[in-house]
C-alpha positions in Angstrom: 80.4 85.7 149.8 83.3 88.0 150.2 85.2 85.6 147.4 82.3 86.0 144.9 82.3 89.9 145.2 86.3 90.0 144.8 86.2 88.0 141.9 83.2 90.1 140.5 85.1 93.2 141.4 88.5 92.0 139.4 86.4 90.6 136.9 85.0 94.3 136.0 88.5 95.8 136.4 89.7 93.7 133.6 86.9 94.3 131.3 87.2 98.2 132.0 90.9 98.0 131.3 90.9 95.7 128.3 90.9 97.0 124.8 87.9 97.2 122.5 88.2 95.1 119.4 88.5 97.8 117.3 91.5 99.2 119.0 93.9 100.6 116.4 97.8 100.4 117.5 101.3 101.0 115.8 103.1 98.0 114.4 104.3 96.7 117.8 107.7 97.8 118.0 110.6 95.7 117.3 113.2 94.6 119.9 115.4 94.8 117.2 115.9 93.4 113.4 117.7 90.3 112.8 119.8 92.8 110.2 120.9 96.1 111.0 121.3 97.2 107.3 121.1 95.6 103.7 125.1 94.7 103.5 124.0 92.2 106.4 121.0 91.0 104.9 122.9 90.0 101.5 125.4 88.7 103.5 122.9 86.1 104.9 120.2 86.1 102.2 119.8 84.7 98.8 118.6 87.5 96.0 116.1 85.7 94.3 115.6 82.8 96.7 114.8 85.1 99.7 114.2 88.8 98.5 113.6 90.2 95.5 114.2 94.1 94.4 112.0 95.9 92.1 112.3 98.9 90.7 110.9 101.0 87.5 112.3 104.6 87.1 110.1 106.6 84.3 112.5 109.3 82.8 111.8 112.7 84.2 109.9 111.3 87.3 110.0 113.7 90.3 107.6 111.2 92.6 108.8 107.8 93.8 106.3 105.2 95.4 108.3 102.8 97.8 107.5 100.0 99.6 111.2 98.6 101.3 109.0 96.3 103.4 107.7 94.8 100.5 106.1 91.3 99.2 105.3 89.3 102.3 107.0 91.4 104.7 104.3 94.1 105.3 101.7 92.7 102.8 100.1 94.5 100.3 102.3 97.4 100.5 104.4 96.4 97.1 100.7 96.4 95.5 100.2 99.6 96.6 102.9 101.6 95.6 103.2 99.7 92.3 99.4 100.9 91.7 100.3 104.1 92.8 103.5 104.3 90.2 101.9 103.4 87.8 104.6 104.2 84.4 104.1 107.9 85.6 105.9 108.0 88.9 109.1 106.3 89.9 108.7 102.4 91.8 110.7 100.6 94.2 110.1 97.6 96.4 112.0 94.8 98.9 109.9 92.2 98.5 110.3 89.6 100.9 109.8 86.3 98.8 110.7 83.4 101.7 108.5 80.5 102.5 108.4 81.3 106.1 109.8 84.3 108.6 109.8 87.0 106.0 110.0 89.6 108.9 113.4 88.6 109.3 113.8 91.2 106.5 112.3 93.5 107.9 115.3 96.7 107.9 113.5 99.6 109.8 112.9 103.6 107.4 115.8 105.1 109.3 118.6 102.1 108.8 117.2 100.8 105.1 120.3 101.5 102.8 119.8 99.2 100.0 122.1 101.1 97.3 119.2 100.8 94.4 116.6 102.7 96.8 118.8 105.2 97.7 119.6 106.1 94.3 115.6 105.8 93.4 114.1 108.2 96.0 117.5 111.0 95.5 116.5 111.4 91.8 113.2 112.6 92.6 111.4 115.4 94.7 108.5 114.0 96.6 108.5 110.2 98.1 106.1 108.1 99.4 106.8 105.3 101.2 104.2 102.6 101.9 104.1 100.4 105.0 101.6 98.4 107.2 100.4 98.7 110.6 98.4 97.1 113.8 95.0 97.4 114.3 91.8 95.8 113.5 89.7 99.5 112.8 90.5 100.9 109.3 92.8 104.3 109.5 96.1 105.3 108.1 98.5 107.2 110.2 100.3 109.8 107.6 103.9 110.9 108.8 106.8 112.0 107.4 108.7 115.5 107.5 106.3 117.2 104.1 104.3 118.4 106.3 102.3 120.3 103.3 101.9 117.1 101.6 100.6 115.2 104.7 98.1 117.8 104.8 97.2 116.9 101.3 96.9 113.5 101.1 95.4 113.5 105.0 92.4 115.7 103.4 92.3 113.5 100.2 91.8 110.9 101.9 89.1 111.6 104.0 87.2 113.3 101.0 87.1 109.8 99.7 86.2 108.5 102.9 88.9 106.5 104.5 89.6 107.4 108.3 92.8 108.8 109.1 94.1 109.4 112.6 94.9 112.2 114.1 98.0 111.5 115.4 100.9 109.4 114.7 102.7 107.2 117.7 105.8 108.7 117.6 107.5 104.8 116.5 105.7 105.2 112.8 106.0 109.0 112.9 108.9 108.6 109.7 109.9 112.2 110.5 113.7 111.2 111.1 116.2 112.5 108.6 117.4 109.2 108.1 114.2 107.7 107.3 114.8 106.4 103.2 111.8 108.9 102.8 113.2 112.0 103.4 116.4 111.1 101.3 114.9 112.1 98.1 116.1 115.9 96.8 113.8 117.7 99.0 115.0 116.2 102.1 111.6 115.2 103.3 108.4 112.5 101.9 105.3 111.3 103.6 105.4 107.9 105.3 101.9 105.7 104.8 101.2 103.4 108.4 98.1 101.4 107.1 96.6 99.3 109.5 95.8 96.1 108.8 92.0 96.6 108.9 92.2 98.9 106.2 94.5 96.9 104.5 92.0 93.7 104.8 89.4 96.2 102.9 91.5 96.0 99.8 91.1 92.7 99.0 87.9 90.3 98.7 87.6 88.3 101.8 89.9 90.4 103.6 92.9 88.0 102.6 96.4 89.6 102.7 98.6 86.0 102.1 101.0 86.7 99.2 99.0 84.3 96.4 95.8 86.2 96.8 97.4 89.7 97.0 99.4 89.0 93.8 96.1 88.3 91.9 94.9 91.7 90.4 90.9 90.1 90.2 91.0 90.0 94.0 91.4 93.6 94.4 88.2 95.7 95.3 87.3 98.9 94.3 88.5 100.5 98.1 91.9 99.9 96.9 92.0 101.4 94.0 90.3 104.3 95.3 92.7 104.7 98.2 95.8 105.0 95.5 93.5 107.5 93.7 92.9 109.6 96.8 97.2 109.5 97.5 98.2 110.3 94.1 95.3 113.4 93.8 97.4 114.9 96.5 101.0 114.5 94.8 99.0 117.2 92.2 
């Protein structure tokens, strides 16, 4: 009897400590990258075979939508920020293009020093830069060191109704000098943590592998409302 009650007992501690499946989380941290900045990465990595950089730099453009994470790394951030672009605002992306183990790419905000990004976001005045998170509940975590232009696109994106926390783990809070979105002229940008039950939202059947988020019909209409609801904000 005494065996049946203990196991009841831990049984209900378990459930009471687990986490709900709608927990939203960070991106779990990194023990490290398998690069520490782009001059390894190139060293090791085929341009073309491997990783791809994009860019497209309007004359005159004071924005610049980034995604360094881009392509299958953090998918469909490259999507995003090329939406957001559009041939009005500056556009950047590392797409990650392997077969297998794009995260190997992966170079976190504050060591990414890819010499065409750089020069990208310190031509322009306000940057946003575009990158997935963890979590099976549909939020955004908005960081970065504008703190007037978080406030914006926080409150532009809840008037078009997607969730955003209200707090940022302090891992994704992008509000380090270093990060490639504060390097524009201004010396700070906003920072976009989208988890990936948001992200699923953007896409019919919730599929985020690169051939489905590369086809423009398999976009739904939340993503093209969420770029909307970001670039309202930028004014």
């Amino acid at each position: 009897m005494k065996t049946i009650l203990a196991a009841v007992v831990a049984n209900l501690l378990v459930i009471g400590l687990a986490p709900t499946a709608h927990a939203v989380s960070a991106e779990p941290a990194r023990v490290r990258d398998v690069y520490a900045d782009y001059a390894g990465l190139s060293a090791h990595e085929i341009e073309g075979r491997d990783y791809r950089r994009v860019q497209r730099v309007p004359r005159g453009a004071r924005v610049a939508h980034i995604a360094i994470h881009g392509g299958a790394i953090e998918a469909p951030t490259s999507q995003l920020a090329d939406q957001a672009a559009g041939r009005r605002y500056a556009y950047y992306s590392f797409d990650g293009i392997k077969a297998a183990d794009n995260s190997d790419l992966h170079i976190t905000s504050t060591h990414f020093d890819e010499p065409k990004a750089l020069k990208v976001v310190a031509a322009v005045d306000y940057t946003v830069s575009w990158h997935a998170a963890a979590g099976s509940a549909a939020t955004t975590y908005v960081g970065g060191r504008d703190t007037t232009l978080i406030k914006k696109v926080t409150a532009g994106l809840r008037a078009a109704g997607f969730p955003v926390s209200a707090s940022v783990p302090e891992e994704i809070g992008g509000d380090s000098p270093r990060n490639i979105a504060n390097r524009n002229r201004r010396g700070m940008g906003v920072q976009l943590e989208i988890s990936r039950g948001q992200r699923e939202l953007f896409f019919d059947g919730g599929k985020l592998n690169r051939a489905w988020i590369e086809n423009p019909a398999n976009r739904t209409k939340a993503f093209y409302r969420y770029v909307a609801a970001v670039n309202r904000a930028l004014g």
